[in-house]
C-alpha positions as CSV (number, residue, x, y, z in Angstrom):
1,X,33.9,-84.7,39.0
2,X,32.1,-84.2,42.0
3,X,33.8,-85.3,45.3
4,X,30.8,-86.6,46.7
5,X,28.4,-89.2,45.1
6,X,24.3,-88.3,45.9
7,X,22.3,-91.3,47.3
8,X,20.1,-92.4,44.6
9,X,20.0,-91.9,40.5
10,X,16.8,-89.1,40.6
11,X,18.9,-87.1,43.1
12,X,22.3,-87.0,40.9
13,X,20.7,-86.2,37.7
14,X,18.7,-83.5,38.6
15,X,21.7,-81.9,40.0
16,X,24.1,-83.0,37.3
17,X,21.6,-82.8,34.3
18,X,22.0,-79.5,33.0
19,X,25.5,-79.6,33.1
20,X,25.5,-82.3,31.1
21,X,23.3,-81.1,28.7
22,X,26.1,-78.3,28.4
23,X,28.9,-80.8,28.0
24,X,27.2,-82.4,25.5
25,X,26.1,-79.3,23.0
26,X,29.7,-78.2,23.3
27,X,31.0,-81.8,22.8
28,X,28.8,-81.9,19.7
29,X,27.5,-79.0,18.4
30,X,24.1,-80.4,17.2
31,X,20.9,-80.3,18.2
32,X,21.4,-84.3,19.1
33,X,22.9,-83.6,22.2
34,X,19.9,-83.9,24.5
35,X,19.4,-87.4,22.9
36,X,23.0,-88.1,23.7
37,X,22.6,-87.4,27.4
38,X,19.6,-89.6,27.4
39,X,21.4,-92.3,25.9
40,X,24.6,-92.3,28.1
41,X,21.8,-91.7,31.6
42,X,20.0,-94.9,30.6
43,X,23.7,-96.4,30.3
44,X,24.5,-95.5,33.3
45,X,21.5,-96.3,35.2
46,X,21.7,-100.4,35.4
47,X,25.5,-99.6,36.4
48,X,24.8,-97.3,39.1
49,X,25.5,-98.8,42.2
50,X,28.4,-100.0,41.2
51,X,29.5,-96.1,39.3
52,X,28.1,-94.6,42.3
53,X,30.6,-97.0,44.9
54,X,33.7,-96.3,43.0
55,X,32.7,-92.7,42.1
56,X,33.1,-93.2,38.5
57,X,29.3,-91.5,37.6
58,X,30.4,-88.3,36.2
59,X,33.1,-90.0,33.7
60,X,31.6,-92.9,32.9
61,X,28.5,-90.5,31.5
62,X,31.0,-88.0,30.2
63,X,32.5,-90.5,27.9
64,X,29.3,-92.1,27.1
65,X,28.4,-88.7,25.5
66,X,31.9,-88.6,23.9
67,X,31.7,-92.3,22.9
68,X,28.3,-91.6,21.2
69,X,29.2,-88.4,19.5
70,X,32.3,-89.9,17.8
71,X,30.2,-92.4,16.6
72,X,27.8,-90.6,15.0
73,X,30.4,-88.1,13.5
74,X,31.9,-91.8,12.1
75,X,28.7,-92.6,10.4
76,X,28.1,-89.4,8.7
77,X,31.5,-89.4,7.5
78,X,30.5,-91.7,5.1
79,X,28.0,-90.1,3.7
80,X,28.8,-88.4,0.7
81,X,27.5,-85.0,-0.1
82,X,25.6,-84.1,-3.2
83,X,25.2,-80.9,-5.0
84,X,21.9,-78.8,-4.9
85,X,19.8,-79.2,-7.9
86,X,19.4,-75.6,-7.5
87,X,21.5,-72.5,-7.2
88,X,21.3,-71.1,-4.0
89,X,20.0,-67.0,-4.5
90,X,21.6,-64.9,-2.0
91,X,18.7,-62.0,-0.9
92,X,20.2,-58.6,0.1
93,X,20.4,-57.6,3.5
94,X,22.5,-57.0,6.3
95,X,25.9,-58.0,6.9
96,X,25.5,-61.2,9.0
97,X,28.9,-60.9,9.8
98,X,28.1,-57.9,11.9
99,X,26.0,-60.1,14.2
100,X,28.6,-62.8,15.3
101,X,29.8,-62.4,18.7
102,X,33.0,-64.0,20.0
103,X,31.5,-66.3,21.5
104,X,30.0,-68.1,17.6
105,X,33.3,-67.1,16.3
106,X,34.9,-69.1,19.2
107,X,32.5,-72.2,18.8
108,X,32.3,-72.2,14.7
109,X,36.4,-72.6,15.1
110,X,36.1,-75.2,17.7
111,X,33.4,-77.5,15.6
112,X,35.9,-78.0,13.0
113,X,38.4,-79.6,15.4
114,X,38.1,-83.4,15.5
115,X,35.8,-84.4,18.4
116,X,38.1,-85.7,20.9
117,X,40.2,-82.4,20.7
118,X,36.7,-80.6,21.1
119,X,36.0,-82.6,23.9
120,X,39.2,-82.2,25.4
121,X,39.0,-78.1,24.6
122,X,35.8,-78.1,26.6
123,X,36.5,-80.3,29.1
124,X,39.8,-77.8,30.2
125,X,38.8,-74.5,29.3
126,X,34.7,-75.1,30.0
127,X,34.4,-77.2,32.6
128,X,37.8,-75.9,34.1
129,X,38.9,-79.9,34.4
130,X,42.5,-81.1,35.5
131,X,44.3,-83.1,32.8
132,X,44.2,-86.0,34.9
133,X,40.4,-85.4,34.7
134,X,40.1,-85.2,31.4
135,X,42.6,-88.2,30.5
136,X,39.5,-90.4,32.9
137,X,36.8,-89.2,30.5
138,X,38.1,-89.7,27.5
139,X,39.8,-93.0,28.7
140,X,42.8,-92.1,27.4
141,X,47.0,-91.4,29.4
142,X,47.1,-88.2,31.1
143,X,49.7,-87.1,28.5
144,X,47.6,-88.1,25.5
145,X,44.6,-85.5,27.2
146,X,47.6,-82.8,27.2
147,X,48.3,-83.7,24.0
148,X,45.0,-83.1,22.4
149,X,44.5,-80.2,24.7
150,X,48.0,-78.8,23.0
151,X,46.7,-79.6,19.4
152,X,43.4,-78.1,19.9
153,X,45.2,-74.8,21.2
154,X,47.6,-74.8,18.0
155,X,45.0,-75.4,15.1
156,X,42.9,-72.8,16.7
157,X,45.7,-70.5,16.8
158,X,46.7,-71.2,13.4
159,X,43.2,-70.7,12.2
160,X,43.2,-67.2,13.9
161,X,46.2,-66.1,12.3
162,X,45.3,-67.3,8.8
163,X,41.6,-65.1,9.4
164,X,43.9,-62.5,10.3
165,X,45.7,-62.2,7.4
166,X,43.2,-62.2,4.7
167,X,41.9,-59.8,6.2
């Protein structure tokens, strides 16, 4: 949250864009998430005097991205996956495996959290947000944003330690 609310709409989101773009790849995990930011910016823009007054911008657009992404994950849910006609015919090379840094080992455990726990991930531990921060974003009590925080930390732990030992 920024502490002090630029003058006009152009001015915040070229400051604030990139970040958001950020937010919102983490958030999501798909290439969708420019779209998303879009969508929550043009949102935001017929509010903004109002956002802007009571210093709200940055959480109001936040949670637009989170709003969006939850309901997107909610339609695709629905979908129902079909087998390929065809096999799928592995070609020899080298180990992909060899090639994942932390980093994709980090995010490929955090996309299988559900989204409001991945929001709430990135929101402490990426954007380095208070819990009373994170509890305005996602609209939610400051103990429900620890809470998801908490869970997030424990299924990824969990999921550590069962990679660990199959190893």
């Amino acid at each position: 949250m920024t502490s002090e609310v630029p003058p006009d709409f152009e001015t915040w989101v070229s400051a604030r864009g990139p970040a958001l773009q950020r937010f919102a790849h983490l958030v999501t995990g798909a290439s969708d998430a420019p779209d998303l930011v879009q969508e929550a910016l043009s949102r935001a823009y017929p509010r903004w005097a109002e956002l802007a007054r009571t210093d709200t911008v940055e959480a109001y657009v936040r949670r637009s991205i989170v709003n969006a992404s939850v309901s997107g994950w909610r339609k695709t849910r629905r979908l129902v996956a079909v087998e390929d006609t065809e096999p799928h015919v592995r070609t020899a090379g080298p180990d992909p495996a060899v090639a994942v840094t932390d980093a994709d080992h980090a995010w490929r455990l955090c996309a299988e959290l559900p989204v409001t726990q991945r929001a709430a991930v990135v929101l402490r531990f990426y954007e380095d947000l208070s819990f009373a921060q994170i509890a305005l974003i996602l609209d939610c009590p400051e103990s429900t944003a620890r809470s998801h925080v908490h869970r997030a930390v424990a299924a990824l732990r969990t999921r550590l330690e069962q990679e660990n030992t199959d190893d």
